[in-house]
C-alpha positions in Angstrom: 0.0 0.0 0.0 1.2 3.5 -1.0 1.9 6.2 1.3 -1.5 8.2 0.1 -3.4 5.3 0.1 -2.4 4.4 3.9 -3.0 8.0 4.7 -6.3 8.1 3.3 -7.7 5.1 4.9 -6.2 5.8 8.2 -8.0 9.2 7.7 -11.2 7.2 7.0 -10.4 5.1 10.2 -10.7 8.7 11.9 -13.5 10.1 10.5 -15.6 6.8 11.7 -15.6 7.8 15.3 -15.7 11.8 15.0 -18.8 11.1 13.2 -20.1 8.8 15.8 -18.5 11.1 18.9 -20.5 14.1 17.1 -23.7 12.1 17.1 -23.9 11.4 20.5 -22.9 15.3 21.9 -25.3 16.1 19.7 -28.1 13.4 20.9 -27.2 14.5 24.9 -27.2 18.9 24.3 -30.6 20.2 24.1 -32.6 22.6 25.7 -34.8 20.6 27.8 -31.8 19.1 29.8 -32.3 15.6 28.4 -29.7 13.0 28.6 -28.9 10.0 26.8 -28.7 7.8 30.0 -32.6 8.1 29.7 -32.9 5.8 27.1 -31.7 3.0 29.6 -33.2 4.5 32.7 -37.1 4.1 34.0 -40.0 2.3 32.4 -42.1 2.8 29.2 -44.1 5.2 31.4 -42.7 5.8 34.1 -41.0 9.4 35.4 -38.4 9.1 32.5 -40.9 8.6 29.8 -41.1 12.2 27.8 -37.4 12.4 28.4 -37.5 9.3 26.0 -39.9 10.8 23.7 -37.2 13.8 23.2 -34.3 11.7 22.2 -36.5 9.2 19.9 -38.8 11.4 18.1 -37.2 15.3 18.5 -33.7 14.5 18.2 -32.8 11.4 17.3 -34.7 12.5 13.7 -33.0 15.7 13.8 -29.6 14.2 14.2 -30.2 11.5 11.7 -31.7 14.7 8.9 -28.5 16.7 9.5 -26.2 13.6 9.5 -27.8 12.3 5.7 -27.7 16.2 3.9 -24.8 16.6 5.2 -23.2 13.6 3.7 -25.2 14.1 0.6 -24.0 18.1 -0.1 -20.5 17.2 0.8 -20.7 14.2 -1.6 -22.5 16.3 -4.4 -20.0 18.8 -4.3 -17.1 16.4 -4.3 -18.6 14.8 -7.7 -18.8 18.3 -9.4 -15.4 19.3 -8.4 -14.5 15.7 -10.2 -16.5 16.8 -13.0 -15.5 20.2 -13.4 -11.8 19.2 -12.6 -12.3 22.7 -10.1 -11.3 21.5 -6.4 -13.4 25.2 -5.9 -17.1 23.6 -7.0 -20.2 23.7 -5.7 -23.5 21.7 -6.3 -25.6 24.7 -6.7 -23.6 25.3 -10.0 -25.9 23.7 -11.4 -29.2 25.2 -10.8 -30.7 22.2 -8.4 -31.0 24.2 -5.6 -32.3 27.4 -7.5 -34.7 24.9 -9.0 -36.3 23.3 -5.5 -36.0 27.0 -4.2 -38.8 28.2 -7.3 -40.4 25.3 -6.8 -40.7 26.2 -3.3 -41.5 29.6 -3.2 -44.0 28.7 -5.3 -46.0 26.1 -3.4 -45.9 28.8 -0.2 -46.6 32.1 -2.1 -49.0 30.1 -4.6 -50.0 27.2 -3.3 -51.2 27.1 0.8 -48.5 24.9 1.1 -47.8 23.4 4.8 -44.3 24.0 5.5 -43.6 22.7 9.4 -40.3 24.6 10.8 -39.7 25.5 14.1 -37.4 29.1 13.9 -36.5 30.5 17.4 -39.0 30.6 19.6 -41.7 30.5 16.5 -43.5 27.5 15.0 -44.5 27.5 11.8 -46.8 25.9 9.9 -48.9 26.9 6.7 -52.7 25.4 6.2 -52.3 22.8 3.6 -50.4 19.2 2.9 -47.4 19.3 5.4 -45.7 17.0 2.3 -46.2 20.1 -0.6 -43.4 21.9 0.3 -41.0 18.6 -0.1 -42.6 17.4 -3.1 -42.3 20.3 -4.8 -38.5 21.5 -4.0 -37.7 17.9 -5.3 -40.0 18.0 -8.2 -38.1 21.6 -9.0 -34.7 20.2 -9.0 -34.8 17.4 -10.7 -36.5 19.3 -13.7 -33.9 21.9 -13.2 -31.2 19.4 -13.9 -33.3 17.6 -16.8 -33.9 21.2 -18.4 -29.9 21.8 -18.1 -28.9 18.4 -19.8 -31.1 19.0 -22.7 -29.6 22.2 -23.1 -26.2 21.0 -22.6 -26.6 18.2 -24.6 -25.7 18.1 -28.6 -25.5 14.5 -30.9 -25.1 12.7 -27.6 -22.3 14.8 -26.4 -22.6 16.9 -23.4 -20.3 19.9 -23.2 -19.4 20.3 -19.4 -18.4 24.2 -19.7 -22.2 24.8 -21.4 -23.4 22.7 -18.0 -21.1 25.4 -15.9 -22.6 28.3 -17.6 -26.3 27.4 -18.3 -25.9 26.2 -14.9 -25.5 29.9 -14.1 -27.8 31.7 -16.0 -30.4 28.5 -14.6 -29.9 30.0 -11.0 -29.6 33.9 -12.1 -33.3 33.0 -14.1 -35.2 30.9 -11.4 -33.4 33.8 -8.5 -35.3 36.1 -10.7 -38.6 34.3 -10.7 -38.4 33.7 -7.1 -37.8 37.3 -6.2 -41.2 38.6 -8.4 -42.9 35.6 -6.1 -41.2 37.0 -2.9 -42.4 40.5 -4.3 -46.3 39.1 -4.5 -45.9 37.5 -1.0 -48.0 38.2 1.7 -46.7 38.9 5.2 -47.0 35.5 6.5 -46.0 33.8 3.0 -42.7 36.3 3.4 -42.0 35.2 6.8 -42.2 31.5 5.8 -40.1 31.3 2.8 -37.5 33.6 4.5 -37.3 30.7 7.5 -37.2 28.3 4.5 -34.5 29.5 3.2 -32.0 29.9 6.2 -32.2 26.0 6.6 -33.5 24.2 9.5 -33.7 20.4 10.7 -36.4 21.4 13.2 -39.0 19.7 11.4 -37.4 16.4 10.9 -39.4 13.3 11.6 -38.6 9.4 11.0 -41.4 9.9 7.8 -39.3 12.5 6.1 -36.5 10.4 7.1 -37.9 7.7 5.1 -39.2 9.5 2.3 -35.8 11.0 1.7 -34.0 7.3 1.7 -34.7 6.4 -1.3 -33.2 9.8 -3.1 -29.9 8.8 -1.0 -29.6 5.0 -1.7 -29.9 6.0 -5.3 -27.5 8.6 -4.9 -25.7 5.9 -2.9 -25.0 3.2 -5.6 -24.4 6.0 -8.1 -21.2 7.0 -6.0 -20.1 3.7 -5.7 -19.9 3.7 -9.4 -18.3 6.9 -9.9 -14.8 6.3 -8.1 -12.5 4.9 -10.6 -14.5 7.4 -13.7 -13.8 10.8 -12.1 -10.3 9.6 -11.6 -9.8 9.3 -15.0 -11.6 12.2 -15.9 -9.0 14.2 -13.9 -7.0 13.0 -16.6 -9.1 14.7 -19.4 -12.0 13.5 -21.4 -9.6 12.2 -24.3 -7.6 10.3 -21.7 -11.0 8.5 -19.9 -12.1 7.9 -23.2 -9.0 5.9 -24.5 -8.9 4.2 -21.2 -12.3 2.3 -22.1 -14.9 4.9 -19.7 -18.3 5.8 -20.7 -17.5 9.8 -20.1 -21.3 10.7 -21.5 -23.1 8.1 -19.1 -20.3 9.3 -16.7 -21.7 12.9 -16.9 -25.5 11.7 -17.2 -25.1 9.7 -14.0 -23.2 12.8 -12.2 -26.0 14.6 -12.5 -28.6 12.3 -11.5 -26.6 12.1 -8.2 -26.8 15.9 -7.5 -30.1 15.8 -8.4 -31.0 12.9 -6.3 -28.7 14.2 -3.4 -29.3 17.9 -3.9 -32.7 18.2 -4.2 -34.6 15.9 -1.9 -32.3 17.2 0.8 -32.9 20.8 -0.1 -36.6 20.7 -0.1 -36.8 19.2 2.9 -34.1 20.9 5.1 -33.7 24.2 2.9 -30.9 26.4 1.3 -27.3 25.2 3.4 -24.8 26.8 2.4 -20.6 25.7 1.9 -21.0 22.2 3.2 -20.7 21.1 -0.5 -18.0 23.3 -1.3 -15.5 22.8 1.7 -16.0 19.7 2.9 -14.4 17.6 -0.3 -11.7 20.2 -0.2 -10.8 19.7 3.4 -11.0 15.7 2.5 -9.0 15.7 -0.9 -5.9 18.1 1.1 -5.6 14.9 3.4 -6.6 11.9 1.2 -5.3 13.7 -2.1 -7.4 13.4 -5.2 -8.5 9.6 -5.1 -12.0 9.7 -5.5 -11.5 6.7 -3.9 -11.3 8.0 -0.4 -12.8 11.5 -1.4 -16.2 10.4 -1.8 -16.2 8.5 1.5 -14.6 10.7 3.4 -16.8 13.7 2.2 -19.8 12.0 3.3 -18.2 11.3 6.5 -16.8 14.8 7.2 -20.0 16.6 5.9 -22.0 14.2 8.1 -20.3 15.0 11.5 -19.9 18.9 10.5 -23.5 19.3 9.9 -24.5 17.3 12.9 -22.0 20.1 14.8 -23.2 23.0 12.9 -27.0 21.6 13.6 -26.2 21.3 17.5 -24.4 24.5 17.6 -27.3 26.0 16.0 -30.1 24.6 18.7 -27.5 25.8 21.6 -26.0 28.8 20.9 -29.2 30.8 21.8 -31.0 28.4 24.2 -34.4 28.3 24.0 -34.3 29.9 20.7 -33.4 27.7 18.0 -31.2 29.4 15.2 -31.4 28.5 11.6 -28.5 26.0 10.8 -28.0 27.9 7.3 -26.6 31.0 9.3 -24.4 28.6 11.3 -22.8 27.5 8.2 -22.7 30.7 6.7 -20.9 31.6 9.8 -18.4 29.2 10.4 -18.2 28.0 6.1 -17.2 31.5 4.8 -13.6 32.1 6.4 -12.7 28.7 5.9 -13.8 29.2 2.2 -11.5 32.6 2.1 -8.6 30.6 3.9 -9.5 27.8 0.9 -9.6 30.4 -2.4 -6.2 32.0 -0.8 -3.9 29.5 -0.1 -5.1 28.2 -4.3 -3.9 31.4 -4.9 -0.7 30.9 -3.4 0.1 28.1 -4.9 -0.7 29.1 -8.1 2.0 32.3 -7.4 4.1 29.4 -6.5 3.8 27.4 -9.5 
């Protein structure tokens, strides 16, 4: 075994138990003062019984929401950074998350849509279908990403700097769209999509949970293809082609895994930022570019930081509970500026 290959599964080895350390902080910090030692202490109704409740329907579903976007963004954005051969990529380059947010906005503004978030101190919830919201953000990306392949796509070749761009003018168009619907909004259809879009798992329950499984195993077995392809893309398209590699299916099934990742996740949680930007970058400056340990470790590493970011979030401003979006924001910016400057350097360097 090479040096970077021992390095990088030693740093999976690590990763393992942070995430599983970061899990169970997160499971035992709360508002209401609830341990984990209740889970193994007093009957099914005795004194220790709503303590129980907490942990297996409030934050045990939490945990479990932050733990699978956060996997899922950090995995996305390690798959379009492969794509794009741009360590500096993002998901959202795309237009997915533009997409679910039109989508979105207009099932609240448009729609009565039921869109369950606890923000602060605030619960709220819109008469309608609680499931509207979700169905619709995930409706929105995935025809975001189908519009952008057919656009990008020319006598069964698809041009990955037309999916970079149209990607752009995709967000700049549906930003557009959703600002005339925040425009029309009503007070209370305002206030909703604005919580929507800082991001919160406050709403999580072991339904959505399950609802948003399927999305992820797809996404799932889709990675598990993808290794050894986006290493030979980093090669070139010319190079993966000679070594035998499907790069058109390559690039199809990259974007069904955004898509299936992005979206679900998105609708249900809302607009997080930087997860799928840093968190293969962090990876790949330990592991180096081996997809082979990128795309694990990203969705190990985007796990446990969203799980922090999400507990950090709920206990920073006890009882209040502060959109997990802002967290990110927060912490993801300087670490992004620390990220773009030291490229820099070693550009100057080269």
């Amino acid at each position: 075994m090479t040096l970077a290959k021992r390095r990088g599964a030693l740093f999976l080895c690590a990763l393992l138990p942070l995430l599983l350390l970061v899990t169970a902080v997160s499971l035992n910090v709360g508002a209401t003062g609830v341990h984990l030692m209740a889970l193994w202490q007093g009957d099914a109704h005795g004194s220790l019984y709503a303590e129980r409740v907490v942990l297996t329907q409030i934050r045990g579903p939490r945990v479990i929401m932050a733990g699978l976007t956060g996997a899922a963004l950090a995995v996305a954005g390690a798959v379009m950074q492969g794509l794009f051969r741009n360590p500096l990529a993002d998901p959202g380059l795309i237009g997915v998350s533009s997409g679910a947010a039109l989508a979105t906005a207009c099932m609240i503004v448009l729609g009565g849509a039921g869109l369950d978030m606890a923000v602060g101190s605030m619960h709220v919830f819109i008469t309608g279908t609680a499931w509207s919201v979700p169905v619709a953000g995930t409706m929105g990306s995935f025809a975001a990403a189908w519009l952008l392949y057919q656009f990008s796509t020319r006598g069964g070749v698809t041009s990955v700097s037309v999916i970079l761009l149209a990607g752009v003018a995709l967000s700049a168009f549906a930003g557009a769209l959703t600002g005339i619907l925040i425009f029309c909004a009503n007070d209370t259809a305002l206030r909703d999509l604005t919580f929507w879009t800082m991001g919160s798992f406050a709403g999580a329950t072991w339904l959505r949970i399950g609802m948003l499984c399927p999305f992820l195993l797809v996404a799932g077995w889709i990675t598990a293809g993808l290794t050894m392809p986006l290493n030979a893309l980093l090669l070139g398209e010319s190079d993966a082609r000679l070594m035998g590699y499907p790069v058109e299916r390559i690039k199809r099934l990259a974007m069904l895994l955004v898509a299936c990742s992005v979206g679900p996740t998105v609708s249900f949680a809302g607009a997080i930022g930087f997860i799928g930007v840093v968190v293969p970058h962090l990876v790949r400056l330990v592991t180096g570019p081996d997809h082979r340990f990128v795309l694990p470790g990203s969705a190990l590493l985007g796990a446990a930081l969203l799980i922090a970011a999400d507990t950090l979030a709920r206990v920073i401003a006890m009882p209040a509970d502060v959109p997990v979006g802002i967290v990110t924001a927060v912490l993801g910016t300087p670490v992004f500026v620390w990220l773009l400057t030291r490229a820099h350097e070693r550009e100057v360097l080269a």
